[in-house]
Every structure is written in C-alpha cells, then in structure tokens.
C-alpha positions in Angstrom: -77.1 -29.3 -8.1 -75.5 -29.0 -4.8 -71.7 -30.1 -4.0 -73.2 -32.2 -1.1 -68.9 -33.0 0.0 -65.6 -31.8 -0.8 -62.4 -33.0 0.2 -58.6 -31.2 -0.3 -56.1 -33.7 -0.6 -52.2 -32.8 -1.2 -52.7 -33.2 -5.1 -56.3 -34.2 -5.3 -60.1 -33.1 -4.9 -62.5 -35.4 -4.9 -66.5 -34.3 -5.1 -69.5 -35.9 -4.6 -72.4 -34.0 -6.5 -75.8 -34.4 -5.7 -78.8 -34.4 -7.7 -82.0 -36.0 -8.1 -81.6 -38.5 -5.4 -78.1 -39.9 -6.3 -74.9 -38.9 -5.3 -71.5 -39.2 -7.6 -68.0 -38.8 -6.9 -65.7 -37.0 -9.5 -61.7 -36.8 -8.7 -59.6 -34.2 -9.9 -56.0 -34.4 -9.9 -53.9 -30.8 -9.6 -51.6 -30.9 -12.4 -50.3 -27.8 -12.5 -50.1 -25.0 -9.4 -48.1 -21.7 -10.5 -47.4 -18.7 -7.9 -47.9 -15.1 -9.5 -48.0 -13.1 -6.7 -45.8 -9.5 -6.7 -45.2 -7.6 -3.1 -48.3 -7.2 -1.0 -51.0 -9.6 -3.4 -50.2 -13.3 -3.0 -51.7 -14.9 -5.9 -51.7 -18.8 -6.9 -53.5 -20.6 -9.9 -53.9 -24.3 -10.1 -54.8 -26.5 -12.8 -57.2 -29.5 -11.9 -58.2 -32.4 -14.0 -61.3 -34.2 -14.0 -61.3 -38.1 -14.1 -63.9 -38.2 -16.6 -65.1 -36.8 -19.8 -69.1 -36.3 -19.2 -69.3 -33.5 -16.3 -72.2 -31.4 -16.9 -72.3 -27.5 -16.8 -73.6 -27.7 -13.0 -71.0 -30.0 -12.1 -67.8 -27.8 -13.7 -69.6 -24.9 -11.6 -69.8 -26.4 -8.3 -66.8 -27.7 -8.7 -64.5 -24.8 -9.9 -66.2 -22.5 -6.9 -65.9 -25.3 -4.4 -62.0 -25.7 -5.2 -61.3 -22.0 -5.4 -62.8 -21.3 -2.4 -60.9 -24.5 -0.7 -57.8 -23.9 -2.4 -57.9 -19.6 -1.7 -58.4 -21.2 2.6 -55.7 -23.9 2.2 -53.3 -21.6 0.1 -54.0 -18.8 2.4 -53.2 -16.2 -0.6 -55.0 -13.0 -1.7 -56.0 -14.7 -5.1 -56.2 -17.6 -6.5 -57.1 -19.3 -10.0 -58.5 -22.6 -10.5 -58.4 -23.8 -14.2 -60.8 -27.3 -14.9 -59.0 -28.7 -18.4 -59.8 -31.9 -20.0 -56.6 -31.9 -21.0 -54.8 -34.7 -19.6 -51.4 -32.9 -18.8 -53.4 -30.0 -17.8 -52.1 -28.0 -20.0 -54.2 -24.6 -20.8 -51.9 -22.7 -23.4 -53.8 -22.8 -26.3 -57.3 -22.1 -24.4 -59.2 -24.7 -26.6 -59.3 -27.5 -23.7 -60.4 -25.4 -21.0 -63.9 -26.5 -19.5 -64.1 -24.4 -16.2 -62.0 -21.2 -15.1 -62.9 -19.1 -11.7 -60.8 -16.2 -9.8 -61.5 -16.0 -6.7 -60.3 -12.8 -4.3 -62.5 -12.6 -1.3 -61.1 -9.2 -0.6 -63.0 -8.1 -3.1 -60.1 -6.5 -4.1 -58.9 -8.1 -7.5 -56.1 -9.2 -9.2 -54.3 -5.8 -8.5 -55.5 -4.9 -5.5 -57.6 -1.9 -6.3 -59.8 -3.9 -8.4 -63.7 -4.4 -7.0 -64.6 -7.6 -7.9 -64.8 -10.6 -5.4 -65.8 -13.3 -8.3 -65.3 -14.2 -12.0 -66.6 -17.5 -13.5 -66.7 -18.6 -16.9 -68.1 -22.6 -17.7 -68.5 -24.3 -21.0 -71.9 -25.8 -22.2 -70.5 -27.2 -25.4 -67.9 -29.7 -24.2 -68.8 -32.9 -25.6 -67.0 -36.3 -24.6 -66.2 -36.5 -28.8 -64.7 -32.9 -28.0 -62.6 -34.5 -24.7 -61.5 -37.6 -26.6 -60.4 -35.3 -29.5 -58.4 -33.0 -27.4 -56.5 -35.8 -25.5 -55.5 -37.7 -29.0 -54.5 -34.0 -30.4 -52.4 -33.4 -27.3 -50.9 -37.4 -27.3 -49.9 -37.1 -30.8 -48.8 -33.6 -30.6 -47.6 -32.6 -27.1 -46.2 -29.1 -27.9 -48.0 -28.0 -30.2 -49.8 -24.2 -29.9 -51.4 -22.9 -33.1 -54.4 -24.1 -34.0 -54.7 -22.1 -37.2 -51.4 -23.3 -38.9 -51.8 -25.7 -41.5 -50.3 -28.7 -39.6 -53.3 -28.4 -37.1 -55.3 -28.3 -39.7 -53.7 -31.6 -41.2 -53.3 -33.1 -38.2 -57.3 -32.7 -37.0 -58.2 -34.3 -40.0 -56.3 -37.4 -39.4 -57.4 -37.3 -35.7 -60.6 -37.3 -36.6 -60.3 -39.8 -39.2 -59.2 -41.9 -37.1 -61.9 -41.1 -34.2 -64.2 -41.8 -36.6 -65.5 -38.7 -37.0 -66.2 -35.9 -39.5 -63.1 -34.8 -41.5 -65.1 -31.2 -40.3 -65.1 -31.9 -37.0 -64.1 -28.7 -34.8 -62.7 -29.5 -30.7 -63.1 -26.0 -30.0 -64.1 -25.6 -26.3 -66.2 -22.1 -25.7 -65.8 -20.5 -22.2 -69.1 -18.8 -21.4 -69.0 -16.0 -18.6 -71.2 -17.1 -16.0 -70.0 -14.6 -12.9 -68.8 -11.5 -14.4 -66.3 -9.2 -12.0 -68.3 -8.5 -9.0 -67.9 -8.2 -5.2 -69.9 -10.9 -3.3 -70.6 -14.2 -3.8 -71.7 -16.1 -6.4 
C-alpha cells in the first residue's frame, strides 16, 4: 500500500491510500502540537486523529511516515514526533489509545544529538473498531482519568462495556508493535 497523495493543511492531513485498484481518503485532524526542543535540537511532536475507526496496519504506516516527514519539512525542526491516537481529544497520556507513533530526525542524529538513528516506528495490529469505540466512550465518560489499574477503571470498563454490549471481560488495550527500530536511513 502506497500513499498515492498527501496534503499539509494548517491543522489537517488528509491521505488518499492506494491499493488494489481503489483509492480512499482518510483526514486527520492535529489535535495536539507540543515544542520540546533545548538549545541547538529543535524538536516538535504533534498529535493527529484519524476520522475513522477501521485504518489498517499499512494505512497507520504510510500515514505516520508520510506526516512526519511533511511535518519535520514544514516545521523545519531537527526532530519531530507524530503520534496517530484514536482518541478523540488526542490525548496520549495513558498510552492505551495510541495506534501509530514515528520519530523522525533526518540528521540521523537522534533525539539528543549524538544519537545514530534516523527512524523509529512502532504501529498496532490489534486495534479493533470495538477497541476505538471503547476508548472514545472511556474518555467521554471519564475525561481525566489516568490509571487504568485502579479499581474505578476497573468499575467503569465493565459498565462501558455493558453498555457497548460487549463482554464484561472485554480488554481496550492498544499494543504498539516496533516496526522501525533506531536506525539511520530510511524506512
């Protein structure tokens, strides 16, 4: 799957994906952009959210390279960080609703500086749209909350689920796998 289009807009990216024959457009919104640079490494994350629930794994890695690599060129910074949540607020606090993270330094120089790496990339296979829809009622119902070992998460994915109508088992949790590990180059 190839992004066949991308386009930067002030506080949008929109991406049309190709594969098989048809083309489909996906919008993210930047919901969150947050400058952690320190003297001499300009560094810049941004938080994008998709406007839909059923991106597959090649579609969250097109699109979190394509955005870094626009974002790093627009941004002109050393660094930058491009977090995919299916979190509406795009919030990424607690981890559990991120679906796409990439750090991109074409330097090859790192976070620091002296690092060696050019790339990282970590995608989830497991996001489900029951997952998404989860995650959004959890974060509607509950907008600060952070532990999700305490026993009020516990309480309160029960009743979410309950009344999803899913399993009073059902688990939300999101797994990041590493898809680019550190390394110079590209990806």
């Amino acid at each position: 799957m190839k992004v066949a289009k991308s386009l930067c807009i002030a506080l949008a990216f929109s991406f049309i994906f190709s594969a098989n024959g048809f083309a489909e457009k996906v919008a993210f919104s930047i919901t969150g952009k947050e400058d952690f640079s320190f003297p001499g490494r300009s560094r810049k994350s941004f938080t994008l959210v998709p406007d839909r629930d059923d991106l597959t794994f090649d579609m969250l890695l097109e699109a979190v390279k394509s955005a870094a690599v626009n974002l790093q060129q627009n941004e002109r910074c050393d660094v930058v960080e491009v977090w995919i949540t299916c979190a509406k607020s795009g919030d990424t606090f607690s981890g559990f609703n991120v679906l796409a993270l990439a750090r991109y330094c074409p330097d090859g120089r790192g976070h620091s500086g002296s690092d060696k790496w050019t790339w990282e990339v970590f995608v989830t296979k497991n996001a489900t749209p029951d997952k998404i829809k989860f995650i959004n009622a959890l974060e509607t119902r509950y907008p600060k909350f952070r532990d999700m070992y305490s026993k009020e998460y516990n309480a309160a994915r029960t009743q979410i689920a309950a009344d999803l109508g899913l399993p009073p088992d059902f688990r939300p949790d999101i797994e990041l796998e590493e898809v680019v590990s550190r390394r110079s180059g590209g990806v």
